[in-house]
C-alpha positions as CSV (number, residue, x, y, z in Angstrom):
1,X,65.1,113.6,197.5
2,X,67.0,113.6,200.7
3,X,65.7,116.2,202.5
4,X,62.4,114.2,202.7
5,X,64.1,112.1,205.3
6,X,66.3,114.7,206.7
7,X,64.9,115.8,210.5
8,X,63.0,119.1,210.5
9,X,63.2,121.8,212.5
10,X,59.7,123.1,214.3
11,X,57.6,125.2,212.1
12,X,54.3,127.2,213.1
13,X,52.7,126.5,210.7
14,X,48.8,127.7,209.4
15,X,46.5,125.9,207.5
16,X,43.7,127.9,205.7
17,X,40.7,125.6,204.9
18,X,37.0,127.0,204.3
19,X,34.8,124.1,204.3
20,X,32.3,125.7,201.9
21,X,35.0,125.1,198.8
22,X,34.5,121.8,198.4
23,X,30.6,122.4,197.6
24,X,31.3,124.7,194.9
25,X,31.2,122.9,191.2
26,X,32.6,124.2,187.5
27,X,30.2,123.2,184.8
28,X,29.5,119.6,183.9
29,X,32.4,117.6,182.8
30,X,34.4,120.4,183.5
31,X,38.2,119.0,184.4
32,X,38.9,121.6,187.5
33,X,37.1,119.8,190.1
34,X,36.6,121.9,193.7
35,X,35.8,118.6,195.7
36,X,39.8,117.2,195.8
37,X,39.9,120.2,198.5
38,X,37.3,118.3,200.5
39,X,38.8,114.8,199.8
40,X,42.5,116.4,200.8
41,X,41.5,117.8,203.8
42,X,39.6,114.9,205.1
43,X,43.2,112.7,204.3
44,X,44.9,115.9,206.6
45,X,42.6,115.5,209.2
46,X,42.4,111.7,209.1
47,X,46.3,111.7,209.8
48,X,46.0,113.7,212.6
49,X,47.6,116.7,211.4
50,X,45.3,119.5,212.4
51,X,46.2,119.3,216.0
52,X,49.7,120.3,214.7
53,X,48.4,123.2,212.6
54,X,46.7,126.6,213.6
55,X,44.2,125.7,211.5
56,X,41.8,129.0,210.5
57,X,38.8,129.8,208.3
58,X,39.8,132.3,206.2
59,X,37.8,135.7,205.7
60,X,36.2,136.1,201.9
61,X,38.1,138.4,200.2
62,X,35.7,141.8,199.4
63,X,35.8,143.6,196.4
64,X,38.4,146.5,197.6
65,X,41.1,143.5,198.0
66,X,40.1,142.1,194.7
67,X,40.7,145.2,193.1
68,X,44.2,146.1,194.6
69,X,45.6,144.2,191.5
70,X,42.3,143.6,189.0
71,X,39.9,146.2,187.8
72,X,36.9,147.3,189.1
73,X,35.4,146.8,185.8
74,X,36.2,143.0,185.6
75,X,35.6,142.6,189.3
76,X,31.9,144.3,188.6
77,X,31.6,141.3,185.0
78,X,32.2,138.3,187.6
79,X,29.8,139.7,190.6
80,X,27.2,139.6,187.4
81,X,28.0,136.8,184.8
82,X,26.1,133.6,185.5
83,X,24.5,130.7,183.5
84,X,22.1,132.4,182.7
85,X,23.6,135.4,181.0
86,X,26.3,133.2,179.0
87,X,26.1,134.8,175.6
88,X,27.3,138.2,177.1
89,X,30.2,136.0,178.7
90,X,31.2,134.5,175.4
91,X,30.2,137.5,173.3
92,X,32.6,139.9,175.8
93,X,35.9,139.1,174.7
94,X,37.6,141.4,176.6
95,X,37.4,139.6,179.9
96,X,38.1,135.7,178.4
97,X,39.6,135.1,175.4
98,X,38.8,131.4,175.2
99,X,35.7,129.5,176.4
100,X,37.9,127.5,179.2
101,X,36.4,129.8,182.2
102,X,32.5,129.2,181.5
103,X,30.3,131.0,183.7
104,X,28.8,129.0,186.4
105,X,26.7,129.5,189.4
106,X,28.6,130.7,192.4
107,X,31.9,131.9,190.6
108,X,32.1,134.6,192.7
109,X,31.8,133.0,195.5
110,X,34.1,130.4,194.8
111,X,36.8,133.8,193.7
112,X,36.4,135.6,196.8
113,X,36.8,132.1,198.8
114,X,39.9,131.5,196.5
115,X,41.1,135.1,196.8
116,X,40.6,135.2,200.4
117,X,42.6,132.1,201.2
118,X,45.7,133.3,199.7
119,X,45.7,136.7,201.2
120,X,45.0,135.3,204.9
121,X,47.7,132.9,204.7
122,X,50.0,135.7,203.4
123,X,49.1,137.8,206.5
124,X,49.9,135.4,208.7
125,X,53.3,135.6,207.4
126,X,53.7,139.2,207.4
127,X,52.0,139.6,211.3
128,X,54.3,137.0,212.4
129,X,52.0,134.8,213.4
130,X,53.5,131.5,211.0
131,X,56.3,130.7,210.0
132,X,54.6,128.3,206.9
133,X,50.9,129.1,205.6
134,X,49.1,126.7,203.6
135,X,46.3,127.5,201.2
136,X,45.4,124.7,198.9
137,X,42.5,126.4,197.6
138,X,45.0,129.0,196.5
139,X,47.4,128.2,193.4
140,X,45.2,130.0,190.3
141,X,48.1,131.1,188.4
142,X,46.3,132.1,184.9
143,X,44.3,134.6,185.3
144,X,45.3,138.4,184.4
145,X,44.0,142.0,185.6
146,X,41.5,142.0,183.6
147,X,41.1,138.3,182.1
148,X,39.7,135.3,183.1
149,X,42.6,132.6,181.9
150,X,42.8,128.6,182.2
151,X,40.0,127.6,185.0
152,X,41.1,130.6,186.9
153,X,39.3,134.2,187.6
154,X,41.1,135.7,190.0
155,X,44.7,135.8,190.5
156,X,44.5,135.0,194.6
157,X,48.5,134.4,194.0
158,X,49.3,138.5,193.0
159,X,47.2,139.3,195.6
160,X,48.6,137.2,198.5
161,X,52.5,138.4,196.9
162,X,50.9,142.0,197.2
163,X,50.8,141.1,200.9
164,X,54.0,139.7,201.4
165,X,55.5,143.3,199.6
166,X,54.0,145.6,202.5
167,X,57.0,144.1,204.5
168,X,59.4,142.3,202.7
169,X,61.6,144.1,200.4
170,X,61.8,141.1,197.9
171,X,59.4,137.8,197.3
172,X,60.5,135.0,195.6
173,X,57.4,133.0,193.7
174,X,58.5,129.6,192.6
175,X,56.0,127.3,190.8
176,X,55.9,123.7,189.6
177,X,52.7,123.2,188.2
178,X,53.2,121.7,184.4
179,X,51.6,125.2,183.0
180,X,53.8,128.0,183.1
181,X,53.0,130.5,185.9
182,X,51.9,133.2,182.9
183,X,49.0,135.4,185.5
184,X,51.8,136.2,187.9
185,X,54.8,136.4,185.7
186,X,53.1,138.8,184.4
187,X,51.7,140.7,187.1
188,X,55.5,141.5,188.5
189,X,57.1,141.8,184.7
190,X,58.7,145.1,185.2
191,X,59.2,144.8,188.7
192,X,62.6,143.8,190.5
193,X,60.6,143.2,193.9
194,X,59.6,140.0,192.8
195,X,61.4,137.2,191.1
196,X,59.0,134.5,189.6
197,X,60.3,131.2,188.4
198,X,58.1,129.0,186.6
199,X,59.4,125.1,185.6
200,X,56.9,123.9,182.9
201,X,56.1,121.9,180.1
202,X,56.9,124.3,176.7
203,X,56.0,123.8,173.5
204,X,52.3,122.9,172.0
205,X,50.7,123.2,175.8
206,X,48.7,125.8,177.0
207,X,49.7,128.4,177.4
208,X,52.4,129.2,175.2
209,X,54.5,131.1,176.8
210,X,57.5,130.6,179.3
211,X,60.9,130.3,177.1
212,X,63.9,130.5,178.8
213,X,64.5,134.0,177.2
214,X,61.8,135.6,178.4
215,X,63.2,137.3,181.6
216,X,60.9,140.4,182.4
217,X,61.6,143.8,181.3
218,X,62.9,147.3,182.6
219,X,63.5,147.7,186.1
220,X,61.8,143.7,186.0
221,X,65.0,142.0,183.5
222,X,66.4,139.4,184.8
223,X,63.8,138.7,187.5
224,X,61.5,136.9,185.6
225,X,63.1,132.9,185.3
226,X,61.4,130.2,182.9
227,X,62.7,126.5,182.9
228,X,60.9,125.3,179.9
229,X,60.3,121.5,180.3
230,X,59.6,118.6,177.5
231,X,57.2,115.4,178.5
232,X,57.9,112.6,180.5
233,X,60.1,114.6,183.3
234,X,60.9,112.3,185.9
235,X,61.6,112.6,189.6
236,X,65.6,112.6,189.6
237,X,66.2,114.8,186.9
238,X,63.4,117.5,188.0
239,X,64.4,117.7,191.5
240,X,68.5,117.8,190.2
241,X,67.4,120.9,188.5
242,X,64.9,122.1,190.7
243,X,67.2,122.6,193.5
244,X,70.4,123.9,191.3
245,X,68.1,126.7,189.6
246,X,66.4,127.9,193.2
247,X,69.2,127.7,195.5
248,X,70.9,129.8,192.6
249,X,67.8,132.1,193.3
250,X,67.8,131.7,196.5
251,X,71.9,133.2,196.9
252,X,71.1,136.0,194.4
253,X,67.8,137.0,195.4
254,X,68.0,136.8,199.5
255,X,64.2,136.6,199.4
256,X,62.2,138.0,202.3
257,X,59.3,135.6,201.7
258,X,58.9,132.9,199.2
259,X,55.7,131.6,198.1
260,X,55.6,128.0,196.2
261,X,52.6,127.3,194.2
262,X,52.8,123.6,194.0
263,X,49.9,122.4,191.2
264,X,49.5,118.9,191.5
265,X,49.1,118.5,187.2
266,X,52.9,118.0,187.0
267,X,52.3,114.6,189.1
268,X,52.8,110.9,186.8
269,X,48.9,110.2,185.6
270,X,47.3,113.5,185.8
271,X,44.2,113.7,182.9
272,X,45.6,116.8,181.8
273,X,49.5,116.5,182.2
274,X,52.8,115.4,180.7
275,X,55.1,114.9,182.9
276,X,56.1,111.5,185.5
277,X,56.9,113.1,188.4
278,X,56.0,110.8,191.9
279,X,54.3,112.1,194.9
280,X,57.8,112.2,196.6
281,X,59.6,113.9,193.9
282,X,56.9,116.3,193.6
283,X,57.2,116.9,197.6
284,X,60.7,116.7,197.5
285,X,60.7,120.2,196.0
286,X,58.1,121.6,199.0
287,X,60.9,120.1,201.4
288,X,64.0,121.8,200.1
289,X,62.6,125.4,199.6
290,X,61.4,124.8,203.6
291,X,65.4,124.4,204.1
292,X,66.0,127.9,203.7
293,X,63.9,128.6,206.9
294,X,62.1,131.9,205.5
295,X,58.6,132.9,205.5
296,X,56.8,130.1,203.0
297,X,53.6,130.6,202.0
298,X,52.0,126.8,200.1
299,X,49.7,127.1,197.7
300,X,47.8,124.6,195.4
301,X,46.4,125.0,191.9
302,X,46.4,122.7,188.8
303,X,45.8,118.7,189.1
304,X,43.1,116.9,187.8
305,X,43.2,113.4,188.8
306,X,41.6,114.3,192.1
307,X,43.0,111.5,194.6
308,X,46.3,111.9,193.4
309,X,46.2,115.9,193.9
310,X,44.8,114.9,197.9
311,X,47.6,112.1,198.0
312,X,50.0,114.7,197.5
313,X,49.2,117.7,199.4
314,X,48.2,115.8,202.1
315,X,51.6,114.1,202.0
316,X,53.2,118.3,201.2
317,X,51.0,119.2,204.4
318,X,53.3,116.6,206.8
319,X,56.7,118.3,204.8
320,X,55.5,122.0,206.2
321,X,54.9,120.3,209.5
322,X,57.7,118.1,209.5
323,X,55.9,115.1,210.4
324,X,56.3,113.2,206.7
325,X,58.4,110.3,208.6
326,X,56.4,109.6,210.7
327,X,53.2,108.9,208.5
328,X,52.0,105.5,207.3
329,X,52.0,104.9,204.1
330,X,48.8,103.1,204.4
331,X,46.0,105.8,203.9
332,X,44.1,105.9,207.5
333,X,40.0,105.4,207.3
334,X,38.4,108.9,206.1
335,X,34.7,109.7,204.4
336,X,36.5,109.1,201.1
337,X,38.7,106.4,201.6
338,X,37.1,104.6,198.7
339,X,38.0,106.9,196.0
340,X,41.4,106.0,196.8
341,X,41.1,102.3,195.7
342,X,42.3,99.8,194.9
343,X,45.8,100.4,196.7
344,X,44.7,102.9,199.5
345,X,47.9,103.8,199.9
346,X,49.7,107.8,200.2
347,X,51.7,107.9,196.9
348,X,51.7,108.7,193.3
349,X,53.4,106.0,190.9
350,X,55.6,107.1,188.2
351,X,54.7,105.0,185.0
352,X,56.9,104.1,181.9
353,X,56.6,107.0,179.8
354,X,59.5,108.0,178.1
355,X,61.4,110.8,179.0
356,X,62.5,113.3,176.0
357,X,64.6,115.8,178.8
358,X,67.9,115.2,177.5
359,X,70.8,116.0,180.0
360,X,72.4,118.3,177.5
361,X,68.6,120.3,177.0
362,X,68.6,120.3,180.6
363,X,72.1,121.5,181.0
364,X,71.9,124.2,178.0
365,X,68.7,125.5,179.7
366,X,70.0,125.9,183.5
367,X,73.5,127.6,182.1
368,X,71.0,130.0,180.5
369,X,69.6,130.4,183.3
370,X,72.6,131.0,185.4
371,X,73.6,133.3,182.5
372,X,70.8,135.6,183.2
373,X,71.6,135.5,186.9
374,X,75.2,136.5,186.9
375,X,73.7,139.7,185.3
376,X,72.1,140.8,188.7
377,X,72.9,143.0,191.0
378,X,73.2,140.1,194.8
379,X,69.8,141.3,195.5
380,X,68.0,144.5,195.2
381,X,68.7,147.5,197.1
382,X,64.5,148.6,198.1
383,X,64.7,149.3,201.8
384,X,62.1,146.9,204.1
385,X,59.0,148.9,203.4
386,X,56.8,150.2,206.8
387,X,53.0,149.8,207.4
388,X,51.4,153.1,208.5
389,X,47.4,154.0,209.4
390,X,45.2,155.7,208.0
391,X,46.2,154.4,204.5
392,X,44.3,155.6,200.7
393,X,43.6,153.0,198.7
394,X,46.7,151.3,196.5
395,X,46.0,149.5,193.3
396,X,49.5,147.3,191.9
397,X,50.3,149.2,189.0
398,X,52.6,146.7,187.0
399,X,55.8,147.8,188.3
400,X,54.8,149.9,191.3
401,X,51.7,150.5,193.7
402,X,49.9,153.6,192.7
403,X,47.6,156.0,194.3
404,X,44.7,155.9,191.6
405,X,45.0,159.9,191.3
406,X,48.7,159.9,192.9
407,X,51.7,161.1,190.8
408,X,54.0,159.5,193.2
409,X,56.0,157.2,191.5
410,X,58.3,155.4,193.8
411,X,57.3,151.8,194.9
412,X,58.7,152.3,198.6
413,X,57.3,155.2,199.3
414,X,53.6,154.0,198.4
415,X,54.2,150.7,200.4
416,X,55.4,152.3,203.4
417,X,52.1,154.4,203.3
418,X,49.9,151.6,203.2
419,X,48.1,148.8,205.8
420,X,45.6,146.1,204.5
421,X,43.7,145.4,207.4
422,X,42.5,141.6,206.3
423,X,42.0,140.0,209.6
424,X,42.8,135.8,210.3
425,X,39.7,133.9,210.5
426,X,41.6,129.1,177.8
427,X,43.8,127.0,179.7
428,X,43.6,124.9,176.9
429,X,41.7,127.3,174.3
430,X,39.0,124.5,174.4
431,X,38.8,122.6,177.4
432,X,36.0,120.3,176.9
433,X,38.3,118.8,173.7
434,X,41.5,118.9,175.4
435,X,40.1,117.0,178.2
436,X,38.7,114.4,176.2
437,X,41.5,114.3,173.8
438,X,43.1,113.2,177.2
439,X,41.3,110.8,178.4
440,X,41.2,109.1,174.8
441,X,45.1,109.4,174.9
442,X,44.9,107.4,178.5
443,X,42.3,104.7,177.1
444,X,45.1,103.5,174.5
């Protein structure tokens, strides 16, 4: 975890906060709590890192920026689902296969908030404006183009990447929250634009996918990467690998952009996670992708111990500014300050679970990795694509952006005749048991 104490160059960097998100609530006893986006950027602000930030409300993503990757069908079922009509949720298996994204009043709200985040921070990038965007509202991995997936409804990820693509010839997605990355894996599949790479816990964990062998298909094999993790992975080995796998990536790849969705679930004590990774070994991965000095865009998404998940991307806030040196330990006084109790302090405590990530698993699984790697071409050959006006509408196709009655079929050619104008301004099949089932587990 050196590069936590290594000096950092300057970054501009953007921080995209609506304060509205934190009032927004999932249904009772519901595990995914909005709040810890309130309590994290109270702990930002109370370390006076806003007046080292840009620090914007993001505009609400509308329906036509939903729709560039989901379908106007399932956009139209989340304007109208509510509590009120929940049988025609649960009955309509087609857009949520498990009962883990209930209805709830102000869903769509809370998706276009969600939505909106990711794609303003991502426009920052591509205008030039930062050099780092942060989103922490951002980070909902799970859901699909037409499927509402573990706590999440709208894949703001896939839509902040779809950005990043109208200018960058290649985006690299890394993520390190303890569910694999499945929404945007997918999404980019058969695609060699993107390369997505997803460390995770594997085995009987939501949601089931992720193996090491699963490395996208057609013109997408090979850019697809899955570290498939066991419980109990601890700081030094994650960040060993961490850093060997991505600045493999990193070489082979030559990323224009690289967005890093770091869910906070993967942290030591989380209600719903496995592994016992610190706040600093956790952070230690935001600070060596910022060593490659390319466009990073910071998103959040899982983490349900909430004043662990503000510890730490408060703490991942001072890595994209630099500042994390220079930060007491001791949390400062903030509206929440007692939910941090009884310590008060800005970490997250590994504890003495055991760890069943052998070195020669561990070893076996990043050869494999490497493996697939060596059977790239150093980096695609797509030319930088070019905004123009006067743009039709482009809906991500899978592998390519398509004109919805176009027969064009080449992926640069349909980027460089587009310009969003967006302006700055069952993860568990049954969550209510899994969460319990959690807590239980804790309690003994």
């Amino acid at each position: 975890m050196d590069d936590l104490q290594l000096p950092h160059t300057p970054r501009r960097v953007s921080y995209f906060y609506d304060p509205d998100v934190g009032g927004f609530a999932y249904p009772y006893q519901h595990p995914m709590k909005p709040h810890r986006m309130r309590m994290a950027h109270a702990l930002i602000g109370s370390y006076g890192m806003l007046g080292r930030m840009q620090v914007v409300r993001p505009r609400r993503a509308n329906e036509l920026d939903l729709t560039r990757f989901h379908t106007d069908e399932y956009i139209q079922f989340l304007k109208t689902i509510t509590a009120e009509n929940y049988m025609e949720w649960t009955a309509n298996k087609k857009f949520c296969q498990t009962d883990d994204c209930p209805p709830w009043d102000g869903l769509f709200d809370f998706a276009t908030l969600t939505a909106g985040s990711s794609i303003s921070a991502a426009h920052s990038l591509v205008t030039g404006h930062s050099d780092i965007a942060i989103a922490w509202a951002g980070g909902l991995h799970h859901a699909k183009r037409t499927e509402a997936s573990g706590f999440c409804y709208v894949n703001d990820i896939v839509l902040g990447i779809l950005e990043l693509l109208r200018v960058h010839a290649r985006v690299l997605y890394v993520d390190i929250d303890i569910h694999h990355g499945d929404g945007v894996e997918e999404a980019f599949y058969t695609t060699d634009r993107v390369m997505t790479c997803s460390f995770h816990k594997f085995g009987d964990f939501f949601p089931g996918t992720g193996t090491v062998s699963d490395i996208g298909k057609g013109r997408g094999k090979g850019y697809a990467v899955n570290f498939p993790c066991r419980d109990g992975f601890t700081d030094e080995k994650f960040v060993e690998y961490f850093k060997a796998v991505v600045g493999k990536i990193m070489e082979w790849f030559r990323p224009g952009a690289v967005v890093l969705q770091g869910g906070a679930d993967s942290l030591a004590g989380d209600k719903l996670g496995v592994f016992n990774l610190s706040m600093h070994g956790h952070a230690a991965c935001a600070a060596y992708v910022r060593t490659f000095n390319v466009p990073l865009m910071m998103v959040g998404g899982g983490g349900y111990t909430v004043k662990n998940v503000a510890r730490t991307w408060t703490y991942e806030t001072a890595v994209a500014i630099g500042c994390q040196t220079q930060i007491s330990p001791d949390l400062p006084n903030n509206e929440y300050l007692e939910w941090f109790g009884p310590r008060y302090k800005l970490e997250v405590l590994r504890n003495n679970m055991e760890d069943y990530n052998s070195s020669e698993y561990l070893e076996a699984t990043k050869e494999k990795i490497f493996e697939n790697l060596r059977g790239l071409p150093h980096a695609p050959s797509a030319p930088m694509a070019r905004n123009s006006e006067g743009a039709e509408r482009k809906v991500w196709k899978g592998d390519d952006w398509s004109d919805e009655d176009s027969d064009i079929d080449d992926l640069d050619k349909r980027i460089s005749g587009t310009l969003l104008v967006f302006p700055l301004c069952g993860k568990f099949g049954s969550w209510s048991f899994l969460y319990f089932r959690a807590i239980a587990r804790q309690a003994h």
